[in-house]
N, C-alpha and C positions, 0 to 999 in steps of 0.2 A: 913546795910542788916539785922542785929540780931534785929534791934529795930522797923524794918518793920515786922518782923515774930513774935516779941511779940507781935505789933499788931494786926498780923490778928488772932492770937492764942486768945487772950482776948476779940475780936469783935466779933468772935464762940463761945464762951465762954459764955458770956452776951447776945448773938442772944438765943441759949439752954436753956439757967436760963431763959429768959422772955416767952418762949416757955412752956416750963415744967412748968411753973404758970397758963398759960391761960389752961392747960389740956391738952399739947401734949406731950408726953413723947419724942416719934422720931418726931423730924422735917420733916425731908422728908415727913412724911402723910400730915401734911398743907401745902408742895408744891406741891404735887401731888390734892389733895383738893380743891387749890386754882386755879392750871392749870384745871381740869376739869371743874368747874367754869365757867372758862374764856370762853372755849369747846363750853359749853352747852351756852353760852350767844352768841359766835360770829357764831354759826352752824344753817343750815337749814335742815328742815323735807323735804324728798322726799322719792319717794319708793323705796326700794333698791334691788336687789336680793344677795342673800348668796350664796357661791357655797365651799363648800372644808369638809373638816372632824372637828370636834368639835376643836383639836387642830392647822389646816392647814385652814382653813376657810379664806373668806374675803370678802368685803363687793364692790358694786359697782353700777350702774348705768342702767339697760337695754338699748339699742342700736342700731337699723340699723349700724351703723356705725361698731360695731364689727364684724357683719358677714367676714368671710374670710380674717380679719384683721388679720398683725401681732403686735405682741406687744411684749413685754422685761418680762422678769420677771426675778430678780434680786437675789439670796438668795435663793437656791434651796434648801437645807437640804434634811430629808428624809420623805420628807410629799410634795408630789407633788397632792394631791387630788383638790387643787382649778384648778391648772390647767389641771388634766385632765379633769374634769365636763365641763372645758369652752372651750377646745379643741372640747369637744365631739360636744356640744351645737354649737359654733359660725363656728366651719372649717377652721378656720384661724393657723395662725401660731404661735409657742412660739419660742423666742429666749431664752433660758437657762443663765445666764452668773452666773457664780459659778466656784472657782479652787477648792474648797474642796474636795479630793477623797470621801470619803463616797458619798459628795452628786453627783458624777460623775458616779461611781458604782451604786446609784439608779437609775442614769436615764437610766444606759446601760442597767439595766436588767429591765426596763420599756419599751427600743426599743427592747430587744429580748422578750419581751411576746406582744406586738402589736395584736389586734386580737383576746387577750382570754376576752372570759368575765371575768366578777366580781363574787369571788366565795366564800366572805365572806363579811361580816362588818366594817368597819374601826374600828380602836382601840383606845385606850387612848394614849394620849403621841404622841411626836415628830419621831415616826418611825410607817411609815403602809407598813404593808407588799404586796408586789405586787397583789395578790390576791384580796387584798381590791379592787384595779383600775377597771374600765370596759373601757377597754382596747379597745374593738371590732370595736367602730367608731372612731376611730384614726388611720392613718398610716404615715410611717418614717419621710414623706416629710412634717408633721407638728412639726415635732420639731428638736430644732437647738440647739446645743452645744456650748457655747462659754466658754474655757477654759481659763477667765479672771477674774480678781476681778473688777466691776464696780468703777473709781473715776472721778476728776475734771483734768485728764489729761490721755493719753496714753505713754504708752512702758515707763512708769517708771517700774524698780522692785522693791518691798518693802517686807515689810516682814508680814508674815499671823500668827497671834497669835490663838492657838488654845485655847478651853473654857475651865473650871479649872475643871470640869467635863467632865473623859475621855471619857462618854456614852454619850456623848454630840456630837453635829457633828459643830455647828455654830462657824466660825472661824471668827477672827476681823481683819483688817488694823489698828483701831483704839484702840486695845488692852484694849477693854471696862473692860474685870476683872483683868487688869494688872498682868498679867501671866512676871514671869523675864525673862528679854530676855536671858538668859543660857538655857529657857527650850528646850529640845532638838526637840520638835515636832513643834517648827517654824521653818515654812518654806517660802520662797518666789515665790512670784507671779507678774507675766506681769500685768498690769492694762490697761483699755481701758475705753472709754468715751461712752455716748450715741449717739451723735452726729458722731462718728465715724464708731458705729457699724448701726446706720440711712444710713451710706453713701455705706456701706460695702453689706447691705443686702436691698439697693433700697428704701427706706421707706421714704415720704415724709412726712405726718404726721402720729405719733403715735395715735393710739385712748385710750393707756391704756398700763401704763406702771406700774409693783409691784416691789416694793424695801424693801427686809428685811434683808437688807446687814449690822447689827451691826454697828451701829453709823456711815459707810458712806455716808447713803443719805440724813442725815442732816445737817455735816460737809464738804460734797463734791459735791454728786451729786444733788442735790435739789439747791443748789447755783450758779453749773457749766450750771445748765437746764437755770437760768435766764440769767445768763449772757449770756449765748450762743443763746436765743430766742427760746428754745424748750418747746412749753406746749401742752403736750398731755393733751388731752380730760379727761382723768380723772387721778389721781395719786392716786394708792394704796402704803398707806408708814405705816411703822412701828418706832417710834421716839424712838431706842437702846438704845439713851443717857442717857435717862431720869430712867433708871432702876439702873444705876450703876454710875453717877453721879449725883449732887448734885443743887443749888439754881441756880448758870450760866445756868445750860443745860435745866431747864424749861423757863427761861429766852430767852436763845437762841432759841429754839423751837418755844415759841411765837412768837420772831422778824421773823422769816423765815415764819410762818405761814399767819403773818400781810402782810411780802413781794407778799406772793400766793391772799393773798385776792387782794390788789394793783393792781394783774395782771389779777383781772378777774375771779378768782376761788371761788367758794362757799365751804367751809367746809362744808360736809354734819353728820346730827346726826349717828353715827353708836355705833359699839361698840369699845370707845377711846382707851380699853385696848389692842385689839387685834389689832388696828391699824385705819390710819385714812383714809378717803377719799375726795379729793378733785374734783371738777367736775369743767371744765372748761364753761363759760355760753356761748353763742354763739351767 
């Protein structure tokens, strides 16, 4: 066991030393470098529309198919501006699925102002305050609360790690900043599947599902969609992993990403950093 860990100690070791010669000081920038790379090799240009706040933004595909669609969106925090714009615009439905209270209390005080206009600017940073929203073409019956952490199974409870930055709201399954499990602000959460909440709320194909659920939709949901046979129309995804872990998780990312091409999806060019977009071809 000791002489396997000298191992890997002296293999990181000599991966750094040959790094810091070629001109990288931090490794990670040539994995990240070399993933975007890859990006821009296996991605296609199409048009896209943008809809959210410079921080909440995201990237997707114009539609017939979203009118009065519902769709999932995964990782609510306190920047719900992409989907209010695409509420207002398509008339369809959001499912919520977030246990976070902060991002629960946003949404509640986004159904008690329903109706008002917009009566400021969005702001910088992961919190916009209500008044940013235009609120006016939205009402209750478009959006749906589910007070679950999205994963690759239901009615487990596990435990919700909250971010090492208390003004932070994004909480993990996956304990992406390895927060010690003594900290007193984990808590647990009921977990639920897509497939589950597809059967819960009638939906036979998704057109568009957003996941920025902190490393589980790379680890969970993204691999539970294949095996389960669910491929919505398009996948807005945010890849957690790769912020706070290390060579595996670009690694892994690619292999899941090659799996989605496999199935039929196109990676489209957007912006990598804010998240990715897959379009399903037809």
């Amino acid at each position: 066991m000791k002489i396997n860990l000298i191992k890997r100690i002296k293999q990181k070791t000599l991966i750094r030393d040959v790094l810091s010669k070629l001109g990288f000081s931090d490794y990670r920038i040539l994995y990240k470098n070399l993933f975007f790379k890859y990006l821009d090799y296996i991605s296609v240009s199409k048009n896209t529309v943008r809809m959210g706040s410079e921080y909440g933004f995201w990237m997707f595909i114009d539609s017939h198919k979203l009118n009065k669609a519902t769709y999932i969106s995964a990782g609510v925090g306190e920047d719900i501006s992409f989907d209010v714009e695409f509420l207002s615009k398509y008339k369809g439905k959001a499912i919520f699925v977030d246990p976070t209270p902060k991002a629960l209390e946003h949404l509640r005080k986004v159904i008690d102002n329903l109706g008002s206009s917009k009566k400021q600017d969005y702001i910088a940073g992961g919190f916009q305050p209500i008044d940013a929203y235009e609120l006016s073409e939205i009402n209750v019956d478009q959006i749906i609360i589910e007070n679950y952490a999205l994963f690759d199974s239901s009615d487990k409870v596990l435990d919700f790690y909250p971010p090492k930055e208390s003004e932070h709201v994004s909480h993990s399954i996956s304990n992406l900043q390895k927060i010690s499990k003594k900290n007193p602000e984990i808590f647990k959460v009921k977990t639920t599947t897509v497939k589950d909440l597809m059967n819960k709320h009638n939906i036979e194909k998704l057109s568009l599902i957003k996941l920025d659920i902190e490393g589980a939709a790379e680890d969970h949901v993204i691999p539970n969609l294949i095996k389960d046979k669910i491929f919505p129309d398009q996948i807005l995804v945010e890849f957690d992993n790769l912020y706070f872990k290390g060579l595996i998780s670009y690694l892994k990312a690619a292999l899941l990403i090659r799996k989605l091409l496999l199935k039929n999806y196109n990676l489209l060019k957007t912006d990598y950093l804010h998240g990715l977009l897959f379009v399903k071809n037809s």
